[in-house]
Phi, psi and omega in degrees: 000148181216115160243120188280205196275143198066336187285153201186142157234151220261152166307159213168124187270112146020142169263104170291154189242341176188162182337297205254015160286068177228046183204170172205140188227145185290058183265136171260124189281113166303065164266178214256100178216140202256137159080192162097039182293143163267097171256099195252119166065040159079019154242146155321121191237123177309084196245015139280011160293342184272172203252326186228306186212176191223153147212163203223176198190127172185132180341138160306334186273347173273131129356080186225169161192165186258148180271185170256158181308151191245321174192178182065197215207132187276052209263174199198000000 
């Protein structure tokens, strides 16, 4: 996903696509972008702190969504 500036996604669970989906998982690239949180089950998650990419991991059933990006370009 590359979210520009407003770009977000509204809270919201994973789709399992089959019996043995049952996770989803996150690497983030370091680009240089303000706002734009990964907020999973109402915590914030840092994903600007890693020096090149980030990845992350979490149930199809948990609760995540992105706020929106403010400025820079988001990628994901």
């Amino acid at each position: 996903h590359i979210y520009g500036p407003g770009g977000h996604f509204q809270p919201h669970l994973d789709s399992r696509h089959s019996e043995d989906h049952v996770g989803t998982l996150v690497i983030a690239l370091n680009t240089p972008y303000t706002g734009g949180d990964l907020v999973i089950d109402g915590k914030v998650i840092d994903l600007h702190s890693a020096p090149n990419a980030l990845v992350g991991t979490f149930y199809t059933d948990v609760e995540h969504h992105v706020t929106p990006v403010t400025s820079g370009v988001r990628i994901v």
